[in-house]
N, C-alpha and C positions, 0 to 999 in steps of 0.2 A: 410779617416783618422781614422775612429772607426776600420775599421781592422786592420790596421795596428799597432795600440795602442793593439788593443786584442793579435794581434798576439806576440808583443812583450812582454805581459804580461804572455802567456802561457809558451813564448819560457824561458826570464829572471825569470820569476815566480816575479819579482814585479810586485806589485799591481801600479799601474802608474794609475789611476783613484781615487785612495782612496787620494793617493799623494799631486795630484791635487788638491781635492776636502777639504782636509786640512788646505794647502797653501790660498786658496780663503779665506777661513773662514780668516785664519791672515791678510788676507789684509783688508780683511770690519772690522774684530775689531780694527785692528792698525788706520786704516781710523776713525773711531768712537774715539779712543786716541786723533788723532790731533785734534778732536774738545775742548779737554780740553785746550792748550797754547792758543786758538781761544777766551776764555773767558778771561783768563789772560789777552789780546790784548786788550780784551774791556776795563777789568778798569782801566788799565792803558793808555788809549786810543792811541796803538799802530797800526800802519798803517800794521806791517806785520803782523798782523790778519786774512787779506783779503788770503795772502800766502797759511797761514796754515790751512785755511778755503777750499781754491780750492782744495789743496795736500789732504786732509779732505774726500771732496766729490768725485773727485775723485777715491781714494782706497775703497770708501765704493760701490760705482759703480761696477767697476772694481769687488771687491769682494762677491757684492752683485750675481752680475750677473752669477760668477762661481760654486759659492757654492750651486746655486738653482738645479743643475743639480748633484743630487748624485749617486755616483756607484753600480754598483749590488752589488759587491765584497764590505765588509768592510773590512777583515781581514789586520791586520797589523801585520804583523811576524816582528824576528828582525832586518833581513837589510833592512827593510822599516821604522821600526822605526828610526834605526841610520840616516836614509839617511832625513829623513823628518824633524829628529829634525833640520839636519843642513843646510838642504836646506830656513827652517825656518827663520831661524836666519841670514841667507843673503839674503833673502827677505826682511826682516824687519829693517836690517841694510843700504840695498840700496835704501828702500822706504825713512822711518826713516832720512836721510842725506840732501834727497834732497832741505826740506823747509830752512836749512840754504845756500843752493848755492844761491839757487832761493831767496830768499831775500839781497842774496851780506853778511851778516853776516859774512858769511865764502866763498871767490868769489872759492877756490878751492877743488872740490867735493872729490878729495883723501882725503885731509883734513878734510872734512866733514864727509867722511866716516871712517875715522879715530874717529872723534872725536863721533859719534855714536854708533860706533862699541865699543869704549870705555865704553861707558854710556849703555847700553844695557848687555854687560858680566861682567858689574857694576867692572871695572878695575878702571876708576877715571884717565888715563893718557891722560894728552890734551895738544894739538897744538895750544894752542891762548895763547898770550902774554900779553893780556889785558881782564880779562874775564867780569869785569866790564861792556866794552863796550856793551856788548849783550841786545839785547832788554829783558825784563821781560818774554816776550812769548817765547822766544828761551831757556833764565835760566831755564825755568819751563819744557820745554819739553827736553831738554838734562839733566835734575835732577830725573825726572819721568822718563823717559828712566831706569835708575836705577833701581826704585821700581819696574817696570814691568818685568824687566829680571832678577830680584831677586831672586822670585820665580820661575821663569818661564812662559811665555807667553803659553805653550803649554799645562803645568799646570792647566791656566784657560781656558784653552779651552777645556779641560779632563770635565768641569762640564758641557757643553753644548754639547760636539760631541756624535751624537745617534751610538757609536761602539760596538764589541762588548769587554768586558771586560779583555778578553785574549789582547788583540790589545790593549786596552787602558792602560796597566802595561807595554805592551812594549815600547807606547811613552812615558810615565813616566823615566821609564829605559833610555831611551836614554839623557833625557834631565837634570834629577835632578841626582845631586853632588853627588859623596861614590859610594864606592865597591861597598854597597849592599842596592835596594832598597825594602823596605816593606811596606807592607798594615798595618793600621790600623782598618779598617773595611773592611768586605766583599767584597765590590763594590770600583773597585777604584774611580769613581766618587763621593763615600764617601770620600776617602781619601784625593782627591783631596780639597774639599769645610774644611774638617778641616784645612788641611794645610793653605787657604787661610784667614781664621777665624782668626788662631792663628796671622799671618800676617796680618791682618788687624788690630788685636787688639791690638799688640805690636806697631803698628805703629801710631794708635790714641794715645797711652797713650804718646809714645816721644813728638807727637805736642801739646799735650796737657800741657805736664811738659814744655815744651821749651816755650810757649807762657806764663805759672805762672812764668817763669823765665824772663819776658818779652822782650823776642825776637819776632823780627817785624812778622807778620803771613808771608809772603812770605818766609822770610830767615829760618822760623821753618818748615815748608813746604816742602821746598827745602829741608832742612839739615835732616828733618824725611825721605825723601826720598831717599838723598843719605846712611844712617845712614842702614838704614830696609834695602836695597839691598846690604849692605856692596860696596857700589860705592863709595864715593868721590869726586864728584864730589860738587866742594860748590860754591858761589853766588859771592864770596869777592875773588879777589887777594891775600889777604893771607890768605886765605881757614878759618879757624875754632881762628886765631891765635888775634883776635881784640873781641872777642864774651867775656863774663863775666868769671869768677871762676865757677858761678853757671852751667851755659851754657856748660863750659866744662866740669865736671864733669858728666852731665848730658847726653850729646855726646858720652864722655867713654863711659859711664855703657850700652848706650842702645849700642852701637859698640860689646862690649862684649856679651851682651843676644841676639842677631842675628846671632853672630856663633857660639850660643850651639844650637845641634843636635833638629829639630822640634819634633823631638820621645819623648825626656823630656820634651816639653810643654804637648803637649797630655798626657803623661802617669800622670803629677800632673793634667788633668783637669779631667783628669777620676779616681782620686782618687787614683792611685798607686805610692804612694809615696817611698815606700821602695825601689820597682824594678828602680825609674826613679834615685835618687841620687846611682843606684849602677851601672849606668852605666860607664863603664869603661872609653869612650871616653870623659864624659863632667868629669868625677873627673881629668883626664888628661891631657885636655885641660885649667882647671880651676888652676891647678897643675905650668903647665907651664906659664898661666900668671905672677901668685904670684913668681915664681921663678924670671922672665926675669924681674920685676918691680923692685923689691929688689937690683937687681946685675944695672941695670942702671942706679938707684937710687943712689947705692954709688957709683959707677963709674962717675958721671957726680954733683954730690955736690956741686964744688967748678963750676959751670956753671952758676949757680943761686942765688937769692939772699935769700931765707931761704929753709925751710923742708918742709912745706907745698906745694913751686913751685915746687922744687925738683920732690916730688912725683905724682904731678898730671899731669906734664910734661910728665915721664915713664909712669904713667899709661894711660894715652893718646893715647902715643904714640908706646906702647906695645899693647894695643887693637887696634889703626888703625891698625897695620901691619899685627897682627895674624889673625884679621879678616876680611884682604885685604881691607881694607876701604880705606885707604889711604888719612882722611882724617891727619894737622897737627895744629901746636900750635908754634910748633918751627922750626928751621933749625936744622933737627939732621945731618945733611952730616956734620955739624961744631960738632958733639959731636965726643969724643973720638975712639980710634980704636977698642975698646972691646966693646964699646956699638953698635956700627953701626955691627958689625960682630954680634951681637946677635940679630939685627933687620932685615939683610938678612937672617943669620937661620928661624926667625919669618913667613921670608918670604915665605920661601920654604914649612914649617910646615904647614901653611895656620888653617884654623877654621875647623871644626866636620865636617864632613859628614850628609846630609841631613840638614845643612843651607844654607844662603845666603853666604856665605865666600868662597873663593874660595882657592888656595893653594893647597896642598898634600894631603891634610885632616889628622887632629891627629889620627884615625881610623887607614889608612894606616901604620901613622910612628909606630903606635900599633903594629901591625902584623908583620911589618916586623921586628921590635927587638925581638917578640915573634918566630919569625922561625928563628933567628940570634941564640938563645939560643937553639931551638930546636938542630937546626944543633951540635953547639958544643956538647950537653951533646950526640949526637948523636956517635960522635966519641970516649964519653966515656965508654959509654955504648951503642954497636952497638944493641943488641935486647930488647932494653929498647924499649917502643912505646910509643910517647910522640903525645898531641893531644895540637893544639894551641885551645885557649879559648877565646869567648867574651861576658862580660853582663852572665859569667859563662854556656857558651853553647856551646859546640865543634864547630870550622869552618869546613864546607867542603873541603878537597881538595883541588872541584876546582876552591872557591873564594880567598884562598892562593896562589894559582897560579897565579891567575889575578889577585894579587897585584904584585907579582914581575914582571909581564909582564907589568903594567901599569909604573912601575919604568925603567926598560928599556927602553921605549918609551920614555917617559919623560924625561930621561937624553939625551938620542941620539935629540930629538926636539930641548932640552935647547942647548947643544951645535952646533948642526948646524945653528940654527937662532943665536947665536953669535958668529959665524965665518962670517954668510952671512951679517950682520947688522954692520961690523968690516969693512967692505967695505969705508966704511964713513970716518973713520982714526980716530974716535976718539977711549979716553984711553979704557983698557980693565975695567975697574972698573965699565965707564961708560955703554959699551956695556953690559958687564954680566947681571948690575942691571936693562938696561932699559928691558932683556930678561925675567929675574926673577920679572920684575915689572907687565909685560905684560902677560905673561905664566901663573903666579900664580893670577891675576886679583888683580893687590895692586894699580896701579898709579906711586907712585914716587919712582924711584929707587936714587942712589948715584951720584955726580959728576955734568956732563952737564945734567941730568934727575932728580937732588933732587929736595924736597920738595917746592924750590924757583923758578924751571927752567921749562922749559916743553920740550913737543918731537918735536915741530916745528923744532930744527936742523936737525934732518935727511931725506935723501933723498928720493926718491919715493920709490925706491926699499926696502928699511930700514923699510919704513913706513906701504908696504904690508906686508912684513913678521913679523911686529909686531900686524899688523890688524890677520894676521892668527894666532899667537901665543895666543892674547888673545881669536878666537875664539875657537881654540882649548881648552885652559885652562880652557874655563866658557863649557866646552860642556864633557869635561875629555876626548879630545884626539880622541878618537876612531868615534865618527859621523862624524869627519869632514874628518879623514883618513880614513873610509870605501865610503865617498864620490869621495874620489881622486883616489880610487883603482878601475884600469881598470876591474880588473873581475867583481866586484860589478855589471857593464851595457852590460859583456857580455851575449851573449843567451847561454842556456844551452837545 
């Protein structure tokens, strides 16, 4: 067997042992995660404890036992990254599932994996009709699913894996959101532990406000959790919509500061204030909020009963979308036609690159109006030489390029899964937005998928290619299609 692995390693040039030895580590840490809804169980003294306890030991078995055997090779190039990120993530999605079948919660595992796969690309679209019914240990672990795949699982495994540093920017790359990713400090394993600092800290300070606001510690918990990974996923059948004034307001705002770019936390903790509010993508993104609150706001006036609902309805509801949270307050599928048309733009636009928000990233819709303009003035002046700019820094090339390459994928993706997901018969409003709900990691889309309804309607087939659409979306496309791509496992 060890030849045969080398020899396929020399022929393919992946590393198939580093892979391996990766994948183990995620299954002892994912195994070491389920012991958290295992505590949950206790105080609340739930019997499916014992479940998530075996599922528990188990994985940490399992991954204890693979991981102790490390490869000569560390090197991790980039289609070893792309391929591990996404081998990852359905690992962890078909571990991850299992404890709701296996306690009947949820008796069918498509669904199960459905509804993890949700909660882990922190999209917030679920298949249960009743979310109430769920034990407290199962709330807790399909909410934290969320915060873990927020940032990334592989993220925090960047601060433990002994690789070497060239390899460790490439799993980085694979896994975290935007065009383009960078170091903050030297070592990415620096990078990594600030990113999760920042993340940690933003995420005590929510439960912490959410509990002065006197929200029960579980429900603040939960909702820090979905909130921080821009998930959505909430405790209550009407998700965020029975919580206080205070509570929502306070839900907005951290919804909003988790999908500005984690580049501007760092640069104000390290003192550079000037450079971090001149970034182009958060005054942008900041830009576009205050616009789309304003225009839904007086679009939807006569909906509510004064100025004050008015606006913290939009602005709610304006942050879950842009920052794929998905969490709501209202039924907007009942708000007017210009407001819901500026809530699926929301959609598509998605939060900054380098948050937890998922979508297009405002980055991208950056560049690409900046080489829209390039182009014309191109035609006006053919030996004019115009350079696209960002953060006032020339782009390369050929990160412009693979922004329009990444738009082409993306639209060819979005409309094939709503032609194949159309199978079902229902309307096209419906299928578009459960596409656009899924793809971009928001949750609720329009019609039989809004804010009141979930994705139990659709069929099996409907519900893989929405399980794939959201993996794709949380992973940007390209690890999960260089997975699928036959040459990727030829030898060479």
């Amino acid at each position: 067997m060890k030849i045969s692995i080398k020899k396929f390693e020399i022929g393919a040039g992946m590393n198939i042992s580093m892979i391996r030895y990766i994948l183990c580590w995620v299954v002892e840490i994912e195994g070491l995660f389920l012991l958290l809804p295992c505590m949950v169980a206790g105080i609340y003294g739930e019997r499916v404890g014992t479940i998530y306890f075996f599922w528990a030991g188990l994985c940490i078995v399992i991954g204890y036992i693979g991981s102790r055997y490390k490869p000569d090779r560390t090197e991790i190039f980039t289609k070893e990254g792309l391929v591990t990120a996404a081998l990852v993530w359905l690992i962890m999605s078909f571990l991850g599932a299992a404890p709701f079948t296996i306690s009947g919660e949820i008796p069918s595992y498509l669904d199960a994996l459905f509804e993890i796969v949700s909660g882990f690309t922190t999209t917030g679209a679920s298949i249960l009709n009743n979310v109430e019914g769920l034990t407290h240990a199962s709330l807790f672990w399909r909410s934290f699913s969320h915060w873990l795949g927020g940032m990334g699982v592989l993220v925090f495994i960047l601060m433990l894996l002994p690789v070497q540093n060239g390899s460790q920017m490439n799993l980085m790359r694979a896994e975290s959101p935007g065009y383009n990713v960078s170091k903050f400090v030297p070592r990415v394993r620096g990078t990594a532990r600030i990113l999760y600092k920042i993340y940690l800290a933003l995420s005590v300070a929510e439960f912490v406000v959410l509990l002065l606001g006197r929200m029960n510690w579980f429900h603040a918990i939960c909702i820090t959790f979905g909130t921080a990974g821009t998930g959505g996923f909430g405790v209550l059948n009407a998700s965020c919509g029975s919580y206080t004034v205070f509570q929502q307001y306070a839900i907005a705002v951290f919804m909003i500061l988790f999908g500005v770019n984690f580049s501007f936390y760092f640069l104000i903790t390290a003192k550079k204030h000037r450079i971090a509010f001149r970034l182009d993508e958060v005054r942008v993104y900041l830009a576009i909020i205050v616009a789309a609150v304003v225009l839904i706001a007086v679009n939807t006036r006569s909906y509510f009963g004064g100025l004050e609902e008015t606006f913290r309805s939009a602005l709610f509801q304006v942050g879950s979308i842009i920052t794929t949270t998905g969490f709501s307050t209202k039924d907007f599928d009942l708000w007017p036609s210009f407001s819901k048309s500026i809530l699926v733009m929301l959609m598509c636009i998605g939060a900054c690159a380098g948050s937890t928000g998922g979508g297009f990233k405002v980055s991208r819709v950056i560049i690409l109006v900046r080489s829209t303009f390039r182009r014309l003035s191109t035609y006006i002046n053919p030996k004019r030489v115009r350079r696209i700019k960002m953060d006032g820094e020339t782009m390369p090339e050929e990160q412009v390029r693979g922004v329009e390459v990444f738009l082409v994928v993306y639209i060819m993706i979005f409309a094939l899964s709503t032609l194949l997901v159309s199978i079902d018969g229902f309307g096209f409003e419906t299928n578009f937005t459960a596409v656009a709900a899924t793809l971009n990691n928001i949750g609720p889309g329009l019609q039989e998928v809004g804010p009141t309804a979930n994705y139990a309607l659709f069929g099996p087939f409907s519900k893989i290619i929405l399980i794939f659409d959201m993996l794709a979306g949380r992973l940007e496309i390209f690890p999960v299609l260089i997975l699928l791509y036959p040459p990727t496992w030829k030898k060479r």
